[in-house]
C-alpha positions as CSV (number, residue, x, y, z in Angstrom):
1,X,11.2,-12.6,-2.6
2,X,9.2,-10.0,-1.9
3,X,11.1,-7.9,1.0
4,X,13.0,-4.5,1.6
5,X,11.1,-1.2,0.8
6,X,11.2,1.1,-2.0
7,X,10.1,4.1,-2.3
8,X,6.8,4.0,-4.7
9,X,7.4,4.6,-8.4
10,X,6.8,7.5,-10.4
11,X,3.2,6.0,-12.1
12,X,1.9,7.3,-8.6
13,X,2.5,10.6,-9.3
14,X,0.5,10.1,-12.4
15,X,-2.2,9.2,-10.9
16,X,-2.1,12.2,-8.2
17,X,-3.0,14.7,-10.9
18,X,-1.2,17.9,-11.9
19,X,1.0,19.8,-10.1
20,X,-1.6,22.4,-8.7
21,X,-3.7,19.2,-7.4
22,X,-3.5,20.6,-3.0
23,X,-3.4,16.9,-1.8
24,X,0.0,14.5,-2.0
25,X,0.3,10.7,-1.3
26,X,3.8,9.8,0.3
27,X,5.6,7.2,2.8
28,X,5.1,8.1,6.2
29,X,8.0,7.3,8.2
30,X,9.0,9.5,11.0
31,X,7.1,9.2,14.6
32,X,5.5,12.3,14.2
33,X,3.7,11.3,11.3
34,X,2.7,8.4,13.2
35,X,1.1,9.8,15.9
36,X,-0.8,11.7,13.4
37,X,-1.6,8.7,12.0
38,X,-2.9,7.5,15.6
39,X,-4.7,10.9,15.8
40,X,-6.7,10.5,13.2
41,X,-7.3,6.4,13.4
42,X,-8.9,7.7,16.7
43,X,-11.5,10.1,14.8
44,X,-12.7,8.1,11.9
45,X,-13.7,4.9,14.3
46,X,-13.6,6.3,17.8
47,X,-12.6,3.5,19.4
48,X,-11.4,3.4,23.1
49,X,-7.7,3.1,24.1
50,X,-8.2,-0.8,24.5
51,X,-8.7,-0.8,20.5
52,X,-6.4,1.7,19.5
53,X,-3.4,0.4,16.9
54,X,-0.5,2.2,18.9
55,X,2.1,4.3,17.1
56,X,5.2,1.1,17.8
57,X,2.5,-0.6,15.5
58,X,2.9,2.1,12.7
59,X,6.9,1.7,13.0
60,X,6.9,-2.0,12.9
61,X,5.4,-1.9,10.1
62,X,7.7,0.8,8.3
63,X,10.5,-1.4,9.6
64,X,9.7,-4.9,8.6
65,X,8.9,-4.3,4.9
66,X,4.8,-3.0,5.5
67,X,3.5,0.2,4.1
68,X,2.6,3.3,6.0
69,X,1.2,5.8,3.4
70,X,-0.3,8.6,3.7
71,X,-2.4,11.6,2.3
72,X,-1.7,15.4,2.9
73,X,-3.1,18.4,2.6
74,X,0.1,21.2,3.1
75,X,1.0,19.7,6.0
76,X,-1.7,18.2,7.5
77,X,-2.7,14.6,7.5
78,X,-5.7,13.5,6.1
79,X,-5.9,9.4,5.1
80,X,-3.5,7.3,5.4
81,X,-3.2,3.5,5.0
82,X,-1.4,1.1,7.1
83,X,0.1,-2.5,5.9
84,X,1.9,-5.4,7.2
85,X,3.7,-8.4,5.2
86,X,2.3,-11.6,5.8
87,X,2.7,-15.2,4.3
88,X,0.3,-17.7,3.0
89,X,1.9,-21.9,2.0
90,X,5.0,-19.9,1.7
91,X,4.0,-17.0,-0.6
92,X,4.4,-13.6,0.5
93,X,1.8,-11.1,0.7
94,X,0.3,-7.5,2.0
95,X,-2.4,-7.4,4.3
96,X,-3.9,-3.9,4.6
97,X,-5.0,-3.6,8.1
98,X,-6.7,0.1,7.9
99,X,-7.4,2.7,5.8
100,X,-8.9,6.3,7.2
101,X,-9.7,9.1,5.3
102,X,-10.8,12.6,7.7
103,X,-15.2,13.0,7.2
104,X,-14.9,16.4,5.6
105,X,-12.9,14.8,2.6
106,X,-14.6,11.7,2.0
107,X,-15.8,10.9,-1.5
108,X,-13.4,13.0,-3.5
109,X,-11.3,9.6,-4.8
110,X,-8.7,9.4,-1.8
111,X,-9.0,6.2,0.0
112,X,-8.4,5.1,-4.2
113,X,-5.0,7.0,-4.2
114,X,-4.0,5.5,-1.1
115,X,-4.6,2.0,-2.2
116,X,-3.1,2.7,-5.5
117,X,0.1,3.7,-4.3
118,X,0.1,0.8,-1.9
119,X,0.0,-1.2,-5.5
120,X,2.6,0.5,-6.9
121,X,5.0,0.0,-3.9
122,X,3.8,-3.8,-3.7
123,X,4.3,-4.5,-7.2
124,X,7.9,-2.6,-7.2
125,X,8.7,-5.7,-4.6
126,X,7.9,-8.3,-6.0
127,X,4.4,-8.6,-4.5
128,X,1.5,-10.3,-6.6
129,X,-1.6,-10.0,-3.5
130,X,-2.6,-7.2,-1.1
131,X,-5.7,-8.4,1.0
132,X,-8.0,-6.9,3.7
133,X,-11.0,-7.0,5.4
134,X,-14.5,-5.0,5.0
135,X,-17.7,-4.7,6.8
136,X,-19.9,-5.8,4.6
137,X,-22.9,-4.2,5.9
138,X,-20.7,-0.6,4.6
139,X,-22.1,0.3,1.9
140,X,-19.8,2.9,0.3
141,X,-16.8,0.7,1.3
142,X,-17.9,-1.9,-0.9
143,X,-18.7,-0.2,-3.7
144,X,-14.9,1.0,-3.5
145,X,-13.1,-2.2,-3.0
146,X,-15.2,-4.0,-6.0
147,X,-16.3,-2.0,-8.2
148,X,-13.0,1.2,-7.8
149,X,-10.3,-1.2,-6.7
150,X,-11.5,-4.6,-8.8
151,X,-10.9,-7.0,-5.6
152,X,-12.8,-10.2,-5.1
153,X,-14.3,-11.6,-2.6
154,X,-14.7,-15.5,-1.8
155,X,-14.3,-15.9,2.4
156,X,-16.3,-14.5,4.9
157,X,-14.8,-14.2,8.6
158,X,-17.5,-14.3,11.6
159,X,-16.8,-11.9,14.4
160,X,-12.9,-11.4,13.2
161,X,-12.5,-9.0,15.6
162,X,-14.6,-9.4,18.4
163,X,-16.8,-7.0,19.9
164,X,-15.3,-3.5,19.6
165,X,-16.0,0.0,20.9
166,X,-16.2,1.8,18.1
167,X,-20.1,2.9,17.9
168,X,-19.6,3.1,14.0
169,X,-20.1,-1.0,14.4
170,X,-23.9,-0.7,16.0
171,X,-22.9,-3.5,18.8
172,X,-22.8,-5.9,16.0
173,X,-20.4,-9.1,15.7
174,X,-17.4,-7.6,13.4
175,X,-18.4,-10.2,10.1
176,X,-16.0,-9.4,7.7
177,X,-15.5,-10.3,4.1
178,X,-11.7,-10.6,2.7
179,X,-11.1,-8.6,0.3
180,X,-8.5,-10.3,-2.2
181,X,-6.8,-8.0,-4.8
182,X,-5.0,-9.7,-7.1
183,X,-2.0,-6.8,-8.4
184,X,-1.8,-8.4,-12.0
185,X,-5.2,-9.8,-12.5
186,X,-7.2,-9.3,-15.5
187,X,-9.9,-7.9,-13.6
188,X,-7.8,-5.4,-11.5
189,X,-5.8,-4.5,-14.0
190,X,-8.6,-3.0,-16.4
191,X,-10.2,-1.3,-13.2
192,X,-7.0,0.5,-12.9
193,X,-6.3,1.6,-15.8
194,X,-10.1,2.2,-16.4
195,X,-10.4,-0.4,-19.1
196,X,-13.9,-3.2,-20.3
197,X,-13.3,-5.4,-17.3
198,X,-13.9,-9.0,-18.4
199,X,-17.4,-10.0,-18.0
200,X,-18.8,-12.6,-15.7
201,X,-22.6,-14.3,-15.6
202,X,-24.2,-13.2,-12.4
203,X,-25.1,-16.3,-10.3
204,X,-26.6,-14.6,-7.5
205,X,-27.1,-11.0,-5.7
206,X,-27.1,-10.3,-1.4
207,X,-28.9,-6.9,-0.9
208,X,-27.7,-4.2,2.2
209,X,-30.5,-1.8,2.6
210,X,-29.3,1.9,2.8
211,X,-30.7,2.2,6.3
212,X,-28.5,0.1,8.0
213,X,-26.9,2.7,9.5
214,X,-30.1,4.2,11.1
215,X,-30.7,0.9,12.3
216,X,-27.6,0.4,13.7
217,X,-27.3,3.4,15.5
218,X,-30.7,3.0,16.9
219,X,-30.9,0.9,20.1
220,X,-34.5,0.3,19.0
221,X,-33.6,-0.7,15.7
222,X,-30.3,-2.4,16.2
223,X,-32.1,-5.9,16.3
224,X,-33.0,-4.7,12.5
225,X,-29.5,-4.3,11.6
226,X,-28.9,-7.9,13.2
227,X,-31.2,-10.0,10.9
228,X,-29.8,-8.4,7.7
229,X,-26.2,-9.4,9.3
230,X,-27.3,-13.0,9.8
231,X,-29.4,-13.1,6.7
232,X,-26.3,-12.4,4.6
233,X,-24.1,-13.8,6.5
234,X,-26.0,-17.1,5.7
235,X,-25.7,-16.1,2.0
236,X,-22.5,-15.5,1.6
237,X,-21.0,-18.6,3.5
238,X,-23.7,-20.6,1.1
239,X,-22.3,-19.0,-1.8
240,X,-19.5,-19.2,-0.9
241,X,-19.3,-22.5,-0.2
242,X,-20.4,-23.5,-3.8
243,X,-17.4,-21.9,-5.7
244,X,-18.9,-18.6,-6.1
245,X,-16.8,-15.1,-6.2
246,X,-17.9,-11.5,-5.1
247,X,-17.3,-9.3,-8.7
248,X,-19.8,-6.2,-8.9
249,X,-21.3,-4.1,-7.0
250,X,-24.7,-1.7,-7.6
251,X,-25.4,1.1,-5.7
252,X,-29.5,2.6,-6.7
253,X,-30.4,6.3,-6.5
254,X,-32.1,5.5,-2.9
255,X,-28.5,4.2,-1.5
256,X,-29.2,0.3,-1.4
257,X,-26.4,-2.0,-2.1
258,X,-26.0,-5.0,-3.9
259,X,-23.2,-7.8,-4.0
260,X,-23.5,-9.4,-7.5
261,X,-21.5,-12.8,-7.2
262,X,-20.4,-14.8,-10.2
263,X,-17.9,-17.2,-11.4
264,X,-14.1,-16.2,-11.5
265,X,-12.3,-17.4,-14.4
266,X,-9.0,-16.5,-13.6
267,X,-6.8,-18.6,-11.4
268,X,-5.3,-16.4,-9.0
269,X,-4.7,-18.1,-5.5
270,X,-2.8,-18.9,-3.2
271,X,-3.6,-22.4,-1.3
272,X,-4.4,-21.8,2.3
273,X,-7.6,-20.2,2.3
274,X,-7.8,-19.0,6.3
């Protein structure tokens, strides 16, 4: 049974690079850390007070066997990642409900470190599934869960959270995909350690154009972002619906992205699909 906490095992380290590597991955678990965890949940989506995921929120989860993580420069926070335990027809699992890394140190390979410790711990307990949700219309983020993390995708949530007041979502309807990463997988496993992954047979492809987020942040063109929402919205439930898995991603030199789905041959699942 997968409860308790443990401190995350030493392959983490690994993975953090040498000992003159400036930025750390550990447990936060003190209030001050927390609120710094609040702090910077407020930057990255500036969202109003109504949307805000309080500090108790952070040490619930610490206390009831979730995962607050997070990554430091010195002393000064700058990701972090936030869990919480859940269950699914009786099996336990981790759903990842945010992870923030500041603007200025984006694309250096930390939002990977934080969900790669966040594997280690889960694994250490006994955990076999960590799953989230993802904008799918965010391009980068994509690219990151599939294709740097090895998740799948096969369920697409319309309007999970409602309408929220972070501007980062255009006015939009929050459609998310679920992000399902299977800890032991095949697939997940080779992505991690940076092996072949096992190879699939494309069955279909749903484009996101890189000027979403013009569009979205345009008032004038915010009815643009809309039709590619709906559009793939369409797609995916359709795809969905016939059996079919989200496995690659492609990113072009111009910034487009594409979902490539596919067939998943391994039989990872648990049976309540909501």
């Amino acid at each position: 049974m997968a409860t308790g906490k443990t401190e995350p095992g030493a392959n983490i380290a690994e993975r953090l690079g040498s000992a003159e590597d400036r930025l750390t991955v550990r447990r936060c678990s003190e209030t001050s850390e927390f609120a710094a965890c609040v702090d910077l949940q407020k930057e990255v989506w500036q969202f109003s007070d109504i949307d805000v995921v309080p500090i108790r929120m952070f040490s619930v989860a610490d206390k009831i066997g979730g995962q607050v993580f997070g990554c430091y420069e010195g002393n000064s926070l700058i990701g972090f990642a936030l869990s919480i335990p859940g269950t699914r027809a009786g099996h336990p699992y981790l759903h990842s409900h945010m992870l923030a890394v500041r603007e200025s140190y984006r694309n250096k390979g930390i939002g990977r470190r934080l969900k790669l410790a966040q594997r280690d711990d889960a694994i250490s307990r006994g955990f076999e599934l960590i799953e989230w949700t993802f904008d799918p219309l965010e391009i980068k983020n994509a690219y990151l869960n599939i294709e740097k993390l090895g998740a799948i995708a096969r369920r697409y949530n319309i309007n999970q959270y409602g309408y929220t007041s972070s501007p980062l979502q255009g006015g939009l309807p929050t459609d998310r995909l679920v992000a399902e990463w299977w800890l032991k997988s095949k697939r997940v496993s080779a992505v991690v350690d940076d092996a072949a992954r096992p190879a699939f047979t494309p069955t279909s492809t749903i484009e996101v154009p890189a000027q979403i987020y013009e569009w979205k942040a345009s008032e004038n063109d915010r009815a643009r972002a809309k039709e590619v929402q709906q559009r793939n919205r369409e797609s995916f439930l359709a795809a969905f619906a016939q059996g079919q898995s989200v496995l690659g991603y492609e990113l072009d030199k111009q910034g487009n992205g594409k979902f490539i789905l596919g067939k998943w041959d391994e039989t990872w699942s648990y049976a309540s699909q909501s």
